[in-house]
Residue frames as qw, qx, qy, qz and C-alpha x, y, z in Angstrom:
[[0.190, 0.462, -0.454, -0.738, 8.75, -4.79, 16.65],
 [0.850, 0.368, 0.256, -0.278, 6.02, -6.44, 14.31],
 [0.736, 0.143, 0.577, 0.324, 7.52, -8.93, 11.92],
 [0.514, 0.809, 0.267, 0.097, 5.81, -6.74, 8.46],
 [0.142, -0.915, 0.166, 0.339, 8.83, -4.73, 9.48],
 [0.131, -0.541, 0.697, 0.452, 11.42, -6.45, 8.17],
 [0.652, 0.327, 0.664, -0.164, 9.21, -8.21, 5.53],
 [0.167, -0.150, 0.453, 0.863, 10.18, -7.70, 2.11],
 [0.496, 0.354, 0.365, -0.704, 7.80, -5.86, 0.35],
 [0.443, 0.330, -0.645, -0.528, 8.06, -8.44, -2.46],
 [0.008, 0.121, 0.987, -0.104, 7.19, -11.20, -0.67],
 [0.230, 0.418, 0.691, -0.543, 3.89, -9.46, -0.03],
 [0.206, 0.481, -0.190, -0.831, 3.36, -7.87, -3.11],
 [0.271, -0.075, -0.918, -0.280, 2.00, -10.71, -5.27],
 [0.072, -0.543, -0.823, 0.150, -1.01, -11.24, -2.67],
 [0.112, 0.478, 0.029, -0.871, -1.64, -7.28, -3.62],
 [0.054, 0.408, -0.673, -0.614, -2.07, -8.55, -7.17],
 [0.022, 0.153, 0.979, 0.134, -3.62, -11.51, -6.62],
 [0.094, 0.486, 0.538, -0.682, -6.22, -9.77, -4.18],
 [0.121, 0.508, 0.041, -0.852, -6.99, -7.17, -6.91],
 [0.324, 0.218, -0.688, -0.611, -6.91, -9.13, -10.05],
 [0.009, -0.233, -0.970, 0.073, -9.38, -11.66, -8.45],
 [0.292, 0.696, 0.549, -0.360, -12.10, -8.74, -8.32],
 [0.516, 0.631, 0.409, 0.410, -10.88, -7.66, -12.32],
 [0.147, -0.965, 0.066, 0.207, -8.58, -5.33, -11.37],
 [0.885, 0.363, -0.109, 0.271, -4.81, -5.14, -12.52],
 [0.543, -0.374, -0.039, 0.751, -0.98, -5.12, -11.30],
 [0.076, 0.499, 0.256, 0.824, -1.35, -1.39, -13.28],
 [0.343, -0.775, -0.045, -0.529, -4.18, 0.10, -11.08],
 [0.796, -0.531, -0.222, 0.189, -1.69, -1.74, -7.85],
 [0.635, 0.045, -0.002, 0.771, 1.18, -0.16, -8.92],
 [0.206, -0.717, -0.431, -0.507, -1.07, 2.58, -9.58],
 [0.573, -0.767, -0.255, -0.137, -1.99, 2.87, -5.74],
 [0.867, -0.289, -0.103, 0.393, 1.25, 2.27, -4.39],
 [0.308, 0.168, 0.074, 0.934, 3.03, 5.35, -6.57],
 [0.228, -0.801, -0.276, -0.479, 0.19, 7.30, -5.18],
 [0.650, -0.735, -0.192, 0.002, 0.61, 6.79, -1.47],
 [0.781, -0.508, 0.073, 0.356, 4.85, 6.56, -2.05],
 [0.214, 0.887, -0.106, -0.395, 5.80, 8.63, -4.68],
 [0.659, -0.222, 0.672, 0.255, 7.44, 5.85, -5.95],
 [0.559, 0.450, -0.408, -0.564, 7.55, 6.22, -10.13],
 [0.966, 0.136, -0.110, -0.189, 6.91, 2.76, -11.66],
 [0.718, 0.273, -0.569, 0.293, 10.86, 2.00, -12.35],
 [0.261, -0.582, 0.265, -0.723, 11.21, 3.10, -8.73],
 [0.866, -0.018, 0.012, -0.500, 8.69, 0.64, -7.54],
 [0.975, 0.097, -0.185, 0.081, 10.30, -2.35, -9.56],
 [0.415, 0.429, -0.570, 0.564, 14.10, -1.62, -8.18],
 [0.433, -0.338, 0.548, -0.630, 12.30, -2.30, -4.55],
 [0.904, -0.055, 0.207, -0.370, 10.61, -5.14, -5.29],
 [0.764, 0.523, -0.340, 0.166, 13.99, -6.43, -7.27],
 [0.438, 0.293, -0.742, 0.413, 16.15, -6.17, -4.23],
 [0.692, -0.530, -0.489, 0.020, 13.28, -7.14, -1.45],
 [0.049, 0.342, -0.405, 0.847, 13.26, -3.93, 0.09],
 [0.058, -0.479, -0.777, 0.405, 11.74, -4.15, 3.84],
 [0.158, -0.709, -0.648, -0.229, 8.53, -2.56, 4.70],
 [0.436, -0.687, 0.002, 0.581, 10.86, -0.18, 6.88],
 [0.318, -0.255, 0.442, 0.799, 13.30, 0.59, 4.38],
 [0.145, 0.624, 0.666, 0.383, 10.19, 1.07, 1.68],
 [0.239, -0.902, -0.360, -0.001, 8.39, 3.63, 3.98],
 [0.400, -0.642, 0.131, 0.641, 11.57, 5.31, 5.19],
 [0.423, -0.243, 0.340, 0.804, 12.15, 6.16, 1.51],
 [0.231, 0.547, 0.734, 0.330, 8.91, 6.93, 0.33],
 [0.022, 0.076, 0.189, 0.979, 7.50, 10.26, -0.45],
 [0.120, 0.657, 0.739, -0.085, 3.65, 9.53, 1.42],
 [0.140, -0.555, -0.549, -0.610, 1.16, 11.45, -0.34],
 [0.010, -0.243, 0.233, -0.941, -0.08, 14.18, 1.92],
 [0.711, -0.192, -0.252, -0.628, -3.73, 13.33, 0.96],
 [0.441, -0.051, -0.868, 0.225, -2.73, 9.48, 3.36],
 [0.030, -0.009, 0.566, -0.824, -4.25, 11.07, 6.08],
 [0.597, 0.118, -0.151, -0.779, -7.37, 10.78, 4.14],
 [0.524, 0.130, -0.829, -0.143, -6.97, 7.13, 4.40],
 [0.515, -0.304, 0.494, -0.631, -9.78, 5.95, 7.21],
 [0.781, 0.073, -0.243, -0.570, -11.45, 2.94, 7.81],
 [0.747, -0.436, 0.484, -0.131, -10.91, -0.71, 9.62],
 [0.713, 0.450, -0.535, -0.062, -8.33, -2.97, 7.72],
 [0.532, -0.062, -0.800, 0.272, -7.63, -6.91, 10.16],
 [0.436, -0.704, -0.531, 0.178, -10.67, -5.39, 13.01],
 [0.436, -0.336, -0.128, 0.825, -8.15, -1.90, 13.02],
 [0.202, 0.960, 0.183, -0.065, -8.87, 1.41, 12.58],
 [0.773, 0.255, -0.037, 0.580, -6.16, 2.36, 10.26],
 [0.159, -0.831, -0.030, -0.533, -6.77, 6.42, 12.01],
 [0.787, -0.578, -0.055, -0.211, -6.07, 4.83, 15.00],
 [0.854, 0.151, -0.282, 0.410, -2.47, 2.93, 14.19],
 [0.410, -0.859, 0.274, 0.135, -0.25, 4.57, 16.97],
 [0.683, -0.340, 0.415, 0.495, 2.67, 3.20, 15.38],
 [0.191, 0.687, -0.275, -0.645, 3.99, 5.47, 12.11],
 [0.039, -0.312, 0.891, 0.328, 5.23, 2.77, 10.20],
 [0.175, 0.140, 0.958, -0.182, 2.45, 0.38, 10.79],
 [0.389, 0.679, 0.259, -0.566, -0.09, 3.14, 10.18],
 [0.292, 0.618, -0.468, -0.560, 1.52, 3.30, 6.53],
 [0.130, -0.190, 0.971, 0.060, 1.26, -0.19, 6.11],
 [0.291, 0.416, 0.856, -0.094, -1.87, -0.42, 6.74],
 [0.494, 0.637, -0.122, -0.579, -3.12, 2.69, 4.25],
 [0.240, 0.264, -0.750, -0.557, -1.26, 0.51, 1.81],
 [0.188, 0.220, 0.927, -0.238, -3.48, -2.62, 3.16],
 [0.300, 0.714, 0.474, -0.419, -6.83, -0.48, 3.27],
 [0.297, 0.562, -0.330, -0.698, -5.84, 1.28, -0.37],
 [0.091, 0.080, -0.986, -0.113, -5.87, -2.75, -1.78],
 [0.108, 0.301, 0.817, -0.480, -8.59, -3.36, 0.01],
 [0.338, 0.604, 0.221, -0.687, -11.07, -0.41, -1.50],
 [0.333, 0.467, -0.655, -0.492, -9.41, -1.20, -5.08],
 [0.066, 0.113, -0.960, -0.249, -10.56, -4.76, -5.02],
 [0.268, 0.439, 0.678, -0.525, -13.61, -3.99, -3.17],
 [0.364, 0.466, 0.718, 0.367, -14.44, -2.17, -6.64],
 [0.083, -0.821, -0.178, 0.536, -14.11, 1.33, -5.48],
 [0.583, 0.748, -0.018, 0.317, -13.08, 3.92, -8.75],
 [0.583, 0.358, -0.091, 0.724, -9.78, 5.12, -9.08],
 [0.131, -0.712, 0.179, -0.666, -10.85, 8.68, -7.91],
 [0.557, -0.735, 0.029, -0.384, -11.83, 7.80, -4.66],
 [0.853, -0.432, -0.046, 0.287, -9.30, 5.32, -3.76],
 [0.564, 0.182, -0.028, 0.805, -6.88, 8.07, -4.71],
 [0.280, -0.698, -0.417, 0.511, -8.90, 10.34, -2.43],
 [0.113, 0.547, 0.449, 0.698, -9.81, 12.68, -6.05]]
């Protein structure tokens, strides 16, 4: 079992933030991404990151966005299409959704408009 599992997703959530606001983005268009992929509403959202739910326990309650599947593309040398593990695969859409949003992609597309 990979560590990220039990990893709160608050510990990690800050280097979302940082990541995003370093290319003039903002914790808005992260929070943004995150209630896309997990159906998470905003207060949602902050009552996980307030009691440092895991990266399991996140995903197990989330509500993925059909459209995830739409989520391709290599995020640490991986093809996130590829992840054979469920969990992990969701991880790493969140990873690769971060990733497109800091890269400077618009809204639509990293919400797969």
């Amino acid at each position: 079992m990979s560590r990220i599992f039990t990893t709160s997703v608050a510990a990690v959530y800050p280097h979302y933030v940082t990541k995003a606001e370093r290319k003039g983005r903002t914790q808005a268009d992260v929070d943004r991404v995150i209630g896309w992929l997990t159906g998470f509403s905003q207060a949602e959202l902050a009552d996980h990151l307030a009691a440092g739910t895991t990266f399991a326990d996140f995903f197990a309650a989330a509500r993925l966005n059909p459209a995830a599947s739409a989520i391709t593309g290599v995020v640490c040398g991986i093809r996130v299409e590829d992840v054979e593990d469920p969990l992990m695969q969701k991880i790493r859409y969140l990873d690769k959704l971060v990733d497109e949003l800091a890269r400077g992609r618009s809204m639509d597309k990293v919400l797969r408009g």
